[in-house]
C-alpha positions as a Markdown table, in Angstrom:
| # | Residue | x | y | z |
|---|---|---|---|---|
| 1 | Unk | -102.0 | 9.0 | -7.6 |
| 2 | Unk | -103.8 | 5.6 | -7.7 |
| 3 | Unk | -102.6 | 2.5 | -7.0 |
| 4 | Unk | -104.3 | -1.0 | -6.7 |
| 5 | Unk | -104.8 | -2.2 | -2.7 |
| 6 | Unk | -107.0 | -4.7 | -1.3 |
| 7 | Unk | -109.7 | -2.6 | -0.3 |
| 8 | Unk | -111.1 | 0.9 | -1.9 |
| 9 | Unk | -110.1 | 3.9 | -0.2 |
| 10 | Unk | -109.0 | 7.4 | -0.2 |
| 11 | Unk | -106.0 | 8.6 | 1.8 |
| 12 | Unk | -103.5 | 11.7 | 1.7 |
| 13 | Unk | -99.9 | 11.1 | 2.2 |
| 14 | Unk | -97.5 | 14.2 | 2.4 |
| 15 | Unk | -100.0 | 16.1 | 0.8 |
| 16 | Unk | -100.8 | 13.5 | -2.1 |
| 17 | Unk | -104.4 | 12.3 | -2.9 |
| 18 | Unk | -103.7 | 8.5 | -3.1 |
| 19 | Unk | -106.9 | 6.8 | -4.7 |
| 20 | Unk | -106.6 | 2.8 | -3.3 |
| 21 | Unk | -108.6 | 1.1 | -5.8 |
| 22 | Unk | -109.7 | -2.6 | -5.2 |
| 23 | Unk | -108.2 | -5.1 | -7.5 |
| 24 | Unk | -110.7 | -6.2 | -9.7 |
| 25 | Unk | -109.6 | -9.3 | -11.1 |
| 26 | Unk | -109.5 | -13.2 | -10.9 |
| 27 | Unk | -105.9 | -13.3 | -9.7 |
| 28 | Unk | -103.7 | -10.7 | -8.3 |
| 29 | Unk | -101.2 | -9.6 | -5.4 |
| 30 | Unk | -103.5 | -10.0 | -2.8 |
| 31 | Unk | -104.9 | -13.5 | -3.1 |
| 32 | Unk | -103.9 | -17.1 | -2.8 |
| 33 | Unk | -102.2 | -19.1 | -5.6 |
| 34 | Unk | -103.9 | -20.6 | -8.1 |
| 35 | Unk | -103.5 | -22.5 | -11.1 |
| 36 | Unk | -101.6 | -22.7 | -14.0 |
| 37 | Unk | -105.1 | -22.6 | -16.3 |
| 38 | Unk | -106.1 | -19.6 | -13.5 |
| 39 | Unk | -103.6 | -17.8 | -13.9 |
| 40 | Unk | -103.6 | -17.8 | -17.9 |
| 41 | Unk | -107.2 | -16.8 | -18.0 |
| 42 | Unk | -105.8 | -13.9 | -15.7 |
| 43 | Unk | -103.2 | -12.6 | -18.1 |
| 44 | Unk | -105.2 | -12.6 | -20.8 |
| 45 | Unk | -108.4 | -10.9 | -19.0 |
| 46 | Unk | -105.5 | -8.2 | -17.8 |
| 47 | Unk | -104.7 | -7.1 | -21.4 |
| 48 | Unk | -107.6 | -5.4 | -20.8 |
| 49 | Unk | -108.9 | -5.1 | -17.7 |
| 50 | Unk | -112.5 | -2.4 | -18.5 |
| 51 | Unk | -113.6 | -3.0 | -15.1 |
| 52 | Unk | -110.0 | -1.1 | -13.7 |
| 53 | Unk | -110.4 | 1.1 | -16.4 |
| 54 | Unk | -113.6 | 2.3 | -15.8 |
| 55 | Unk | -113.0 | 2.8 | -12.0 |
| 56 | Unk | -109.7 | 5.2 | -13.3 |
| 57 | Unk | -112.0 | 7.1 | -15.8 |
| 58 | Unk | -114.0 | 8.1 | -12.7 |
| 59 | Unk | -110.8 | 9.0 | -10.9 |
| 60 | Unk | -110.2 | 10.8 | -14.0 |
| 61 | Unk | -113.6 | 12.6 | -14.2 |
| 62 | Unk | -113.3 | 14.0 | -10.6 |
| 63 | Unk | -109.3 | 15.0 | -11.0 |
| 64 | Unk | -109.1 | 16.3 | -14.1 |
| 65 | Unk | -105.3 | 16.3 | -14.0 |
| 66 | Unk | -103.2 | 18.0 | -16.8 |
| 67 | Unk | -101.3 | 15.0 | -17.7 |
| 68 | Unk | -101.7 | 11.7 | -16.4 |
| 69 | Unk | -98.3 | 9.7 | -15.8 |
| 70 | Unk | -98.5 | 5.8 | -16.0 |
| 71 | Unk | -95.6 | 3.2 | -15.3 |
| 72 | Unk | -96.3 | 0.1 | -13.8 |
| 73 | Unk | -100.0 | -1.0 | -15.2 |
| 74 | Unk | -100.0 | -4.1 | -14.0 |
| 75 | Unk | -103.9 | -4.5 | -12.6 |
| 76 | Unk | -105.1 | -1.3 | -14.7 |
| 77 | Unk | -103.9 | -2.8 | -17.6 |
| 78 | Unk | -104.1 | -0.3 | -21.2 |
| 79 | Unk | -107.2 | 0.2 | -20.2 |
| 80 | Unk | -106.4 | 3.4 | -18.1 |
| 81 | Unk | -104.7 | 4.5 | -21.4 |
| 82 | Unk | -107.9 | 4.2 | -23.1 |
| 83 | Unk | -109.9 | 6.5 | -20.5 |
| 84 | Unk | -107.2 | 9.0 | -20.5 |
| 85 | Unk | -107.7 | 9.1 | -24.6 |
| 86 | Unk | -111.5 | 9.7 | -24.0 |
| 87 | Unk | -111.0 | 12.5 | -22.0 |
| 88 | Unk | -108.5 | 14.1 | -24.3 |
| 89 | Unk | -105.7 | 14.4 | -21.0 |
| 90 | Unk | -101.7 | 14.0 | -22.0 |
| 91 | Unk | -100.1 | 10.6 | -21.3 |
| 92 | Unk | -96.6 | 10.0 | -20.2 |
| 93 | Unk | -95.8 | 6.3 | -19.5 |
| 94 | Unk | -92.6 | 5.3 | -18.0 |
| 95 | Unk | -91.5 | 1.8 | -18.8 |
| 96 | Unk | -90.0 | 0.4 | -15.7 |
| 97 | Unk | -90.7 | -3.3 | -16.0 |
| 98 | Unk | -91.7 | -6.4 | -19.2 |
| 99 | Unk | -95.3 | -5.9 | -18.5 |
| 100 | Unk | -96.2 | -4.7 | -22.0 |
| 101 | Unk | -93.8 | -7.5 | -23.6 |
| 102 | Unk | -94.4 | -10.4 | -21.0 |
| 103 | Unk | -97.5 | -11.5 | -18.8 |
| 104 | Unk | -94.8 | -12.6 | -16.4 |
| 105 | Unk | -92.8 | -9.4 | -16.4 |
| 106 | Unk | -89.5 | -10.8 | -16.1 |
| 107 | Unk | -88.8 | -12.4 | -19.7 |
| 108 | Unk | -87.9 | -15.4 | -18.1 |
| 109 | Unk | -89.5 | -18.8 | -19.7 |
| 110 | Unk | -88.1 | -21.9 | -17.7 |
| 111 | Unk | -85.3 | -19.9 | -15.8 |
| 112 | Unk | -83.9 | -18.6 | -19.6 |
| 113 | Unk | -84.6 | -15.3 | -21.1 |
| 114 | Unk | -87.3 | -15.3 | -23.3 |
């Protein structure tokens, strides 16, 4: 499992591997607000975010896991799918959220659906 965090680290919990992966981008969860022109530059950086995705392809290279399960990308961005292609492992992505349809995730432009 891998998940984005403010710090890197490793950590079991129950029995699970949980890889903590610092969040390598301008703008995320753990930082301040900035703005408006910040954050845009953010979404667009996070369609594709090769810095994330490399750090997953290493995850990838040392697990070697049989099929890889994705649902909330938000911080990997498809660029997790992209290492998981290189390396030939089976996808399944669960689509719990807008992410893939919104940069806000919520479909909401000036409190009205989008």
């Amino acid at each position: 499992m891998a998940c984005t965090a403010p710090e890197s680290s490793v950590n079991v919990v129950n029995g699970v591997k949980v890889y903590y992966l610092k969040f390598k981008s301008i703008h995320g969860p753990f930082t301040d607000r900035y703005s408006f022109l910040y954050k845009r530059f953010w979404n667009i950086r996070d369609i594709y975010n090769l810095a994330m995705g490399r750090a997953m392809g290493k995850i990838l290279d040392k697990e070697k896991p049989d099929v890889v399960h994705t649902n909330n990308i938000t911080g990997f961005s498809i660029a997790i799918w992209h290492e998981v292609h290189k390396r030939n492992f089976r996808l399944v992505h669960t689509l719990r959220d807008y992410y893939l349809l919104c940069p806000k995730n919520s479909m909401f432009s000036q409190e009205k659906i989008a």
